[in-house]
NUPARO-359857 format. One line per 8 residues: number of its first residue (from 0); their letters; for each residue y, x negated, z of C-alpha. Coordinates in Angstrom, 1 decimal, always signed. Each point is the difference from the previous one (the first is absolute). Last residue first. Layout:
NUM) a) Y:X:Z; ... .
//
This chain:
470) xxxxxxxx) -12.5:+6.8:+11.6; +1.4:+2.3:-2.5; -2.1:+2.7:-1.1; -2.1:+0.6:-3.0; -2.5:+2.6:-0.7; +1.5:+2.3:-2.1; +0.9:-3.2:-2.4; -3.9:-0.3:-0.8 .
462) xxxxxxxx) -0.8:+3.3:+0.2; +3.0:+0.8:-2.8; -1.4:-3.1:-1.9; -4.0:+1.8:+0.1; +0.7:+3.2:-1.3; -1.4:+0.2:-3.1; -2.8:-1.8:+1.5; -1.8:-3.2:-0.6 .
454) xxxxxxxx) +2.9:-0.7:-2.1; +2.5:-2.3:+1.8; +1.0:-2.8:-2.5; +0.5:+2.4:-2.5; +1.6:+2.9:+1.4; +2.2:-2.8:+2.1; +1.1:-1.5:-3.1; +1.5:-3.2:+1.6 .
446) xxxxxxxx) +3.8:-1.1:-0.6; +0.6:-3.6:-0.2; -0.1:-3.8:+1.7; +2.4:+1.2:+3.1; +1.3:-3.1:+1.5; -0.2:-1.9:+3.2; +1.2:-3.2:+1.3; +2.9:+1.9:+1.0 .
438) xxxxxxxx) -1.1:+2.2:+2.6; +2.3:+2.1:+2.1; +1.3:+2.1:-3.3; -3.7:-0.1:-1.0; -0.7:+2.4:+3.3; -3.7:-0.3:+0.5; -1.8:+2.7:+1.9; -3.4:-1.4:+0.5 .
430) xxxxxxxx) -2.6:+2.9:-0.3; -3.0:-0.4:+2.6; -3.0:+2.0:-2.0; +0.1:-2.8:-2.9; -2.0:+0.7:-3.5; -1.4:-3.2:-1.5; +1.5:-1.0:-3.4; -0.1:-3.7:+1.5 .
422) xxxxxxxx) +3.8:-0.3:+0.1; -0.1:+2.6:+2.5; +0.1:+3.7:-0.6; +2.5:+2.5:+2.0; +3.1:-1.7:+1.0; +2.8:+2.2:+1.0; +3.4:-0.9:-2.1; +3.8:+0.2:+0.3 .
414) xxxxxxxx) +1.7:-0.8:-3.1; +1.1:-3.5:-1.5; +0.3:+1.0:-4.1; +3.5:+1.9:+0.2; +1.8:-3.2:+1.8; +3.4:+1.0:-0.2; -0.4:+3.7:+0.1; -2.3:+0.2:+3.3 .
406) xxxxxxxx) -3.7:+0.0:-0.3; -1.6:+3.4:+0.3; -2.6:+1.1:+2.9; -3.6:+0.2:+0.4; -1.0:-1.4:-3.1; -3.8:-0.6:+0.0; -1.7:-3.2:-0.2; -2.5:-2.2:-1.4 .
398) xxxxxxxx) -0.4:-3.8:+0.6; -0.2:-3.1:-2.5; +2.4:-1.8:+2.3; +2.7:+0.5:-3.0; -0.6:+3.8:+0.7; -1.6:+2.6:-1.9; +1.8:+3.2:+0.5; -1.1:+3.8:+0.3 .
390) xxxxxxxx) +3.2:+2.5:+0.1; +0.3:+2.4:+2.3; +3.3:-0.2:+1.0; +1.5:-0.4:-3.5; +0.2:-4.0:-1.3; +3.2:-0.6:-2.1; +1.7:+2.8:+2.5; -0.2:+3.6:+0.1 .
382) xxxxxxxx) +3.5:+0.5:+0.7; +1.8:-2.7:-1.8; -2.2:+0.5:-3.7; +1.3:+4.3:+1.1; +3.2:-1.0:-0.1; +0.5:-2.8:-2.5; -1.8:+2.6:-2.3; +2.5:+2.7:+0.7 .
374) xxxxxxxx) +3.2:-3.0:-0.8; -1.9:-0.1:-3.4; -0.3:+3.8:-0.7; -3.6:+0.6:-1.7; -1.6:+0.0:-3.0; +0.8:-2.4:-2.0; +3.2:-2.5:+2.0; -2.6:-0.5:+3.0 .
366) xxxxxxxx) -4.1:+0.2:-1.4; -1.0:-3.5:+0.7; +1.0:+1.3:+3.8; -2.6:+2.4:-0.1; -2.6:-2.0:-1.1; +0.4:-2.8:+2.6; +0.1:+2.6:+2.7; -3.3:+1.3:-1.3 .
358) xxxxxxxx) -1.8:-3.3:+0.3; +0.9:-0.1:+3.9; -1.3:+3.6:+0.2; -3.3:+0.0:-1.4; -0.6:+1.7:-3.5; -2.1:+2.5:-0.7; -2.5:-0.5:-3.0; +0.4:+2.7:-2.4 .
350) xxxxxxxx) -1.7:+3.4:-1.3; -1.2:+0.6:+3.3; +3.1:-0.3:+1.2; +0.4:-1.5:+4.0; +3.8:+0.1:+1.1; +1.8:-3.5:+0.4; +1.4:+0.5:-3.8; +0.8:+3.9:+0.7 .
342) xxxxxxxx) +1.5:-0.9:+3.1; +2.3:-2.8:-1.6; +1.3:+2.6:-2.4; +0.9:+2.7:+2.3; +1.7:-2.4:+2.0; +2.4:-1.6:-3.3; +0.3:+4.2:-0.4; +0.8:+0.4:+3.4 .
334) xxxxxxxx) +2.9:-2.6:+0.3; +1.7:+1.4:-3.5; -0.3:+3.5:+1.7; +0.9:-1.0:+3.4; +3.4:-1.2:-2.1; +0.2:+2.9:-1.6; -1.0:+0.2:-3.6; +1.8:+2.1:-2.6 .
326) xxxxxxxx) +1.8:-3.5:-1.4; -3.5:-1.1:-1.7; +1.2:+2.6:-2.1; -2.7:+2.9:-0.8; -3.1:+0.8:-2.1; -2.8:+0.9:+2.7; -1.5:-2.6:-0.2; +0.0:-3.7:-0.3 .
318) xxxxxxxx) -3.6:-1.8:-0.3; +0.1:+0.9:-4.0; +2.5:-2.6:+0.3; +3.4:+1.0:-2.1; +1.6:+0.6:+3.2; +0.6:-3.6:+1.3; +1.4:+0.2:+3.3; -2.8:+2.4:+0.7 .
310) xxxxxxxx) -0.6:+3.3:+1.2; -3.4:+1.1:+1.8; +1.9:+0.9:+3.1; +1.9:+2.2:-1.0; -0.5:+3.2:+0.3; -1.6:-0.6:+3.6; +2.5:-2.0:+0.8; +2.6:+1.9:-1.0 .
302) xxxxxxxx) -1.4:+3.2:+1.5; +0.2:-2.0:+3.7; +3.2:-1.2:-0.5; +1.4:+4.3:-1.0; -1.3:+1.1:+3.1; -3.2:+2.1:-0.2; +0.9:+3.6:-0.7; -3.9:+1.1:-0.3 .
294) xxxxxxxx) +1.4:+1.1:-3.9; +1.9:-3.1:-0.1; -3.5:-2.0:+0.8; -2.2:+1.6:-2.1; +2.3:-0.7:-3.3; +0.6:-3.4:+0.9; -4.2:-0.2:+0.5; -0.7:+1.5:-3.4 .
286) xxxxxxxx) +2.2:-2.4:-1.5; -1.3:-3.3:+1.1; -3.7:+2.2:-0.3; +0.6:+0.0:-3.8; -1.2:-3.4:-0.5; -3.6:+1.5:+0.8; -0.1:+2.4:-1.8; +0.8:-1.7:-3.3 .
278) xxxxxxxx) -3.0:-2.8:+1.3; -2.3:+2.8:+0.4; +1.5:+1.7:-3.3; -1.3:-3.6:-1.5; +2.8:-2.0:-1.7; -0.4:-3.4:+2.1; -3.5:+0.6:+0.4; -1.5:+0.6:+2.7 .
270) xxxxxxxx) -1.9:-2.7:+2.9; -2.4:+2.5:+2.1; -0.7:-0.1:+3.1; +1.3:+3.3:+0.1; +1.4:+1.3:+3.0; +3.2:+1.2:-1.1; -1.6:+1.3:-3.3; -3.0:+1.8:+2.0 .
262) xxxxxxxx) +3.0:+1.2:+2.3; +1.8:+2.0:-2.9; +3.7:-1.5:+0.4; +2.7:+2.5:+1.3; -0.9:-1.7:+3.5; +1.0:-2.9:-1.4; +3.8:+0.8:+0.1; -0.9:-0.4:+3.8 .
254) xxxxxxxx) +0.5:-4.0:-1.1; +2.9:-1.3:+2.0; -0.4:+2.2:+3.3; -1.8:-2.3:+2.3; +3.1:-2.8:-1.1; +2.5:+2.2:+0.1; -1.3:+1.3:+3.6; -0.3:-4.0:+1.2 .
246) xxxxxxxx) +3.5:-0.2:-1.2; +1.7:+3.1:+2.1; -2.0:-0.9:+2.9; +1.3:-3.7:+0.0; +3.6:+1.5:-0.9; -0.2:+2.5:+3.0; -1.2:-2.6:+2.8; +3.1:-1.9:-1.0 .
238) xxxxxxxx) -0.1:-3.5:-1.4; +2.9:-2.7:+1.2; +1.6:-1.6:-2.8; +0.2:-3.8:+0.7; -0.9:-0.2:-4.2; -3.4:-1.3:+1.1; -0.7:+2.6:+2.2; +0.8:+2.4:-3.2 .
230) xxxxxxxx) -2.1:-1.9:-2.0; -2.7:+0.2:+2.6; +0.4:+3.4:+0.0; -0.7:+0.7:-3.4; -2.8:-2.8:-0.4; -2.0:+2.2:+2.7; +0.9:+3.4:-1.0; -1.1:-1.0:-3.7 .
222) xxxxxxxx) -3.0:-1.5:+1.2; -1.0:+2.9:+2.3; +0.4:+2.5:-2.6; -1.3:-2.0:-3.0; -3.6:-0.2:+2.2; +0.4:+3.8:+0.8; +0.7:+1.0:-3.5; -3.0:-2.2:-1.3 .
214) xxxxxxxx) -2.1:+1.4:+2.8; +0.3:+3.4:-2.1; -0.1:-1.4:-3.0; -3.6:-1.8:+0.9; -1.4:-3.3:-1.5; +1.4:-1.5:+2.9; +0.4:-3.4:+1.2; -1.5:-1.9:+3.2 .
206) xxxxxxxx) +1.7:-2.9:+1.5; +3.4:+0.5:-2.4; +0.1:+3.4:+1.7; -1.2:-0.7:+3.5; +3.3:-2.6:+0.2; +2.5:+3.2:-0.8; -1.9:+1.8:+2.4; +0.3:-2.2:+2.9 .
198) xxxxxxxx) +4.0:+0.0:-1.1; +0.1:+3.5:+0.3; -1.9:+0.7:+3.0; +3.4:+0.4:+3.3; -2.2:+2.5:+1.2; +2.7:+2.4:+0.0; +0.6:-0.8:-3.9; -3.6:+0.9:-0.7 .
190) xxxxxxxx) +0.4:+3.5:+1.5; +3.2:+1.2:-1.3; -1.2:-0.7:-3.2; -2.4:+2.1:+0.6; +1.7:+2.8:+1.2; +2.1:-0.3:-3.4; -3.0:-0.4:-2.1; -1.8:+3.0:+1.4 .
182) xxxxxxxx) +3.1:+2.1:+0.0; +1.6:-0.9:-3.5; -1.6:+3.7:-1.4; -1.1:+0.8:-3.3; -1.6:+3.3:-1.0; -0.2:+0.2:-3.5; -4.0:-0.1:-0.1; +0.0:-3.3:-1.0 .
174) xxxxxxxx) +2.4:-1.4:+2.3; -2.8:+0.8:+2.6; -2.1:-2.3:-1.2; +3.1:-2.3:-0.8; +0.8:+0.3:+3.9; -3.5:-0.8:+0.8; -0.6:-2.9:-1.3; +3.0:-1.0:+1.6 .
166) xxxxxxxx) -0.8:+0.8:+3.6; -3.4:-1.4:-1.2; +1.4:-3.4:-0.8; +2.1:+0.3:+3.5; -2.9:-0.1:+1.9; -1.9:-2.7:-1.8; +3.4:-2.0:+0.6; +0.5:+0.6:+3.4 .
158) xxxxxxxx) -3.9:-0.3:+1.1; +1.2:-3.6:-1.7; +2.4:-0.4:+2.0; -1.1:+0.8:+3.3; -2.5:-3.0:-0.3; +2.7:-2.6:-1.6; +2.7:+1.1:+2.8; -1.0:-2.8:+2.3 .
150) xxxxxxxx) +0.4:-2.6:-2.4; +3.0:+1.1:-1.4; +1.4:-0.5:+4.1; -1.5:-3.3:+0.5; +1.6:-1.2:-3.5; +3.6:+0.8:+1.3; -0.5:-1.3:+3.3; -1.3:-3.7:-1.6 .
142) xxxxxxxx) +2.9:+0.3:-2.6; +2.9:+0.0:+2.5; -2.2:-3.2:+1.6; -0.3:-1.0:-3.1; +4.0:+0.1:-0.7; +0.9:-1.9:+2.8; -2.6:-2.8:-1.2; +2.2:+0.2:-3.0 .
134) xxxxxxxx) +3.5:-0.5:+1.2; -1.7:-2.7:+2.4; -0.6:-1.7:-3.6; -3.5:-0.7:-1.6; +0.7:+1.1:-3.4; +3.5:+0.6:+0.1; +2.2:+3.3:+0.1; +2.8:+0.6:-2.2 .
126) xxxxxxxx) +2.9:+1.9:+1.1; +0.5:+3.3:-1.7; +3.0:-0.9:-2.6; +3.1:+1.9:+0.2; +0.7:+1.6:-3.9; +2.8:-1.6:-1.6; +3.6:+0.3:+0.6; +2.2:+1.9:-2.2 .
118) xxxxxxxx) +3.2:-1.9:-0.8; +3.1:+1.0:+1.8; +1.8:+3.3:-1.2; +3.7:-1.1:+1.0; +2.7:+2.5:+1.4; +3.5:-0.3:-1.5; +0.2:+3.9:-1.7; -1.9:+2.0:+2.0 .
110) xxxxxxxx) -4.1:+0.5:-1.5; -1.1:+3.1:-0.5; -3.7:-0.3:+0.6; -3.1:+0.9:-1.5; -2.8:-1.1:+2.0; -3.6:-1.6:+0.2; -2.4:-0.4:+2.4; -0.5:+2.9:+2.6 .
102) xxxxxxxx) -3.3:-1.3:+1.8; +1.1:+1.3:+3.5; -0.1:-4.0:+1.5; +2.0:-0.9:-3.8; +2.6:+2.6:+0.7; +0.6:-1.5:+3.6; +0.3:-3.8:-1.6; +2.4:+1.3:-2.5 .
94) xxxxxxxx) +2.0:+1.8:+2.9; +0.4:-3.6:+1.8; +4.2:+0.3:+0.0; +0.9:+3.3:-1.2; -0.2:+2.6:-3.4; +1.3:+3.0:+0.5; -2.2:+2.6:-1.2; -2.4:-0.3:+2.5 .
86) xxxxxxxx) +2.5:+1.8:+2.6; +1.0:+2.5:-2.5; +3.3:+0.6:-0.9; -0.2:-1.0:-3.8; -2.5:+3.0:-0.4; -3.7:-1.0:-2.0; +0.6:+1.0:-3.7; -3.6:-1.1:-0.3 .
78) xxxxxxxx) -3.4:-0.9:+1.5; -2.7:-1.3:-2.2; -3.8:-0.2:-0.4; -1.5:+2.5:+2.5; -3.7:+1.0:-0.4; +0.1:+3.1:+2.3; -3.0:-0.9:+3.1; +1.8:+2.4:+2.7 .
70) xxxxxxxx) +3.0:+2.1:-1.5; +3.2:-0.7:-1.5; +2.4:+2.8:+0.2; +2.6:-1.8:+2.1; +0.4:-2.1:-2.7; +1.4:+2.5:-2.3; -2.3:+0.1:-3.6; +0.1:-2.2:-3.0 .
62) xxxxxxxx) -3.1:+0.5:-2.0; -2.3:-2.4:-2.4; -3.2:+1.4:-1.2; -1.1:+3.6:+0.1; -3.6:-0.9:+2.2; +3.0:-1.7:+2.3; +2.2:-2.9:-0.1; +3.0:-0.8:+2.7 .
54) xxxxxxxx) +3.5:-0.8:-0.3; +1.9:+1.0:+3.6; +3.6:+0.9:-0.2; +2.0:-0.8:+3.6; +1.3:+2.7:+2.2; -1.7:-1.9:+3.1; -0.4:-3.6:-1.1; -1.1:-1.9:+3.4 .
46) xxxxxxxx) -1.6:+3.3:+1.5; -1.8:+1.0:-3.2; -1.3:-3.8:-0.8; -1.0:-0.8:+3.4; -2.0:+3.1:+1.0; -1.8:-0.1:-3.6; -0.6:-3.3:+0.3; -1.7:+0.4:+3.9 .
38) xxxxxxxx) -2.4:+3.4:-1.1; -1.2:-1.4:-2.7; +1.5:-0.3:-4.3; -2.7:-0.8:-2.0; +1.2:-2.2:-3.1; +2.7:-1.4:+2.6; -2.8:-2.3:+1.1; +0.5:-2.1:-2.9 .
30) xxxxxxxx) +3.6:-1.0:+0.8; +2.9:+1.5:-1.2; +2.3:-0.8:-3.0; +3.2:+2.1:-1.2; +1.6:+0.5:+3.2; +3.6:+2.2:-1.3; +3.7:-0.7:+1.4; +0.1:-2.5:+2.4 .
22) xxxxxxxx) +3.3:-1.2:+1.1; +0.7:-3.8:-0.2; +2.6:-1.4:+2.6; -2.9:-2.3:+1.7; -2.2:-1.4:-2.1; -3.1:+1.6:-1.5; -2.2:-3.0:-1.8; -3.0:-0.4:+1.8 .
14) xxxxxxxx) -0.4:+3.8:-0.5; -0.1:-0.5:-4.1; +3.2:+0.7:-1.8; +1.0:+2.9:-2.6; +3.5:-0.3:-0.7; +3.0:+2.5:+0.1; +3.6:-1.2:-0.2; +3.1:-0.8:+1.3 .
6) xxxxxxx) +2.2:-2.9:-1.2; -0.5:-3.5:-0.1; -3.4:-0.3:+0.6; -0.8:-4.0:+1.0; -3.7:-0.7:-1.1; -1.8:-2.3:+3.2; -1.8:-3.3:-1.1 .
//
């Protein structure tokens, strides 16, 4: 039922809501992908609210600056005292709908005296797909491409990621002397994003672990970037060339405040004690890293991150450090530290058994609510999928197979799969690619330990899913 104002007044409504008549006078909400502002936001916002106030948040907190001072990747939260004479200040017939597409979603308004505020409208529901449906046979032949192409990039990237674990090996070498420089990460970031190897990475990860920091930062980097953008795509946001560069960087960049870290501690095998000066030291590289970043002039997402990205929702856990508000964190920031988390469970510890991918997932999202940002974990539990590409199953057929790309939404536990051992626990060289969206009559029985199961070489799961290709 629509509320009747009978005189003028301001009221904050959602975009579904703006009726004609209504002038807007401040956007108070924004989508996710106004955290980093690119190239296309920032065009829309300055041209469509010139002389407008912008709210932003720096290193010095909350600031209110002109909006046509806003610069490339700004965190933007609000815009205010927006002029009455603007053209998107007036309020017309399907403007809600145009605010939604640019991911502006909520308003205050001054509302005319005699103009109704109908009822906010739900969220539109994706459509549902159907095991077996034409809707899903369209999909797996979408899927089919998709898989090709990750398959083809599984050689070049992992050259990518032994590369770029050097490139950041290197960096905190370097870092160690005083002398820091972004050039090696930045050139090769520009690298693996030419080659289109991100998402080939992100399945090498969970394949093989790392008990490295260095791989550690690449691993996170690709993930993060990965889950970012697929949130984005998700959101009907397209995603510039500059913000996938601009993540994957955070991401390389996250832990330089190791390089203040002696590297027989950082490469220590060794378990330490909670109140050991090792331990001390190494808690302190949240801080070290903030501090390494302003004085390289970083921008002020990347420094949050890497200041950061320890903290959690709970701060009394001896996990969450430095001391700060779970408030200080960017959005990336929340995202990377649910990233930063999985990696270190997937990554090889002497001092632990690693984790496999599927099995991580299901300990991250026990964690929503404690540690991390609930609508975060819904994020990154979305993007990676119940089963990560990558993941070993057992089949209801009695079969193993890896993941080669993620169910969709409705049906979380039907992903795409490439047979690799029949139901007689004999290795196959002939993979059949079975799409469980396609095949009803069969199930996936549980996640395998691929370490475990594979173990004549530490190795032997990566060869495994290196060699497949669809018949």
């Amino acid at each position: 039922m629509a509320s009747q104002i009978s005189e003028a007044s301001r009221q904050r409504v959602k975009a579904n809501q703006l009726v004609q008549g209504m002038t807007i006078v401040e956007v108070t909400e924004m989508s996710f992908d106004f955290a980093t502002l690119d190239t296309e936001k920032l065009k829309f916002v300055q041209t469509g609210y010139k002389g407008a106030t912008a709210v932003i948040t720096d290193q010095s907190g909350r600031m209110e600056i002109p909006i046509e001072h806003l610069k490339e990747f700004d965190h933007l939260q609000e815009i205010t005292n927006i002029p009455a004479q603007l053209k998107l200040a007036k309020v017309v017939t399907g403007m809600g709908a145009l605010m939604e597409k640019h991911g502006l979603l909520e308003f205050m308004v001054s509302v005319p005296q005699g103009v109704e505020i109908p009822e906010a409208a739900g969220p539109q529901q994706a459509p549902r797909l159907s095991v077996g449906s034409p809707e899903a046979q369209k999909r797996h032949e979408q899927k089919v491409e998709e898989v090709k192409q990750l398959l083809d990039k599984v050689e070049t990237a992992e050259t990518n990621r032994t590369k770029a674990s050097s490139v950041v090996e290197e960096m905190l070498d370097i870092g160690r002397s005083g002398n820091y420089s972004s050039k090696g990460v930045e050139s090769m970031v520009g690298d693996i994003l030419s080659e289109g190897s991100t998402s080939a990475m992100k399945a090498i990860a969970g394949l093989r672990g790392s008990d490295q920091t260095y791989a550690h930062c690449v691993d996170m980097s690709v993930i993060l970037q990965d889950c970012y953008a697929d949130i984005l795509s998700r959101m009907d946001k397209d995603v510039s060339p500059s913000t996938n560069r601009f993540t994957l960087t955070s991401g390389f960049m996250h832990d330089i405040g190791k390089s203040e870290v002696p590297k027989d501690v950082l490469e220590s095998k060794e378990r330490f004690a909670p109140d050991s000066q090792e331990m001390l030291l190494l808690r302190n590289h949240t801080t070290y890293g903030a501090k390494i970043l302003t004085d390289m002039k970083m921008h002020d997402t990347i420094i949050n991150v890497a200041h950061y990205h320890h903290v959690k929702k709970d701060g009394s856990l001896f996990t969450s450090y430095p001391d700060a508000p779970f408030e200080s964190l960017r959005p990336l920031t929340r995202l990377a530290s649910v990233v930063d988390v999985y990696q270190a469970l997937i990554g090889k510890r002497k001092y632990k058994k690693n984790w496999v991918p599927g099995k991580a997932v299901e300990y991250i999202m026990n964690l929503a609510g404690s540690e991390f940002d609930e609508k975060m974990i819904e994020h990154f539990v979305t993007s990676m999928g119940r089963y990560p590409v990558g993941s070993l199953l057992r089949l209801s057929t009695g079969e193993l197979a890896f993941v080669l790309a993620l169910a969709p939404e409705n049906y979380p536990d039907r992903p795409m799969v490439a047979v690799v051992e029949n139901g007689q626990g004999e290795l196959i060289s002939h993979h059949n690619v079975l799409d469980l969206m396609l095949q009803e009559d069969v199930t996936v029985q549980e996640v395998v330990d691929h370490y475990e199961h594979y173990n004549e070489s530490e190795d032997q799961a990566y060869r495994i899913f290196e060699s497949i290709r669809l018949q």
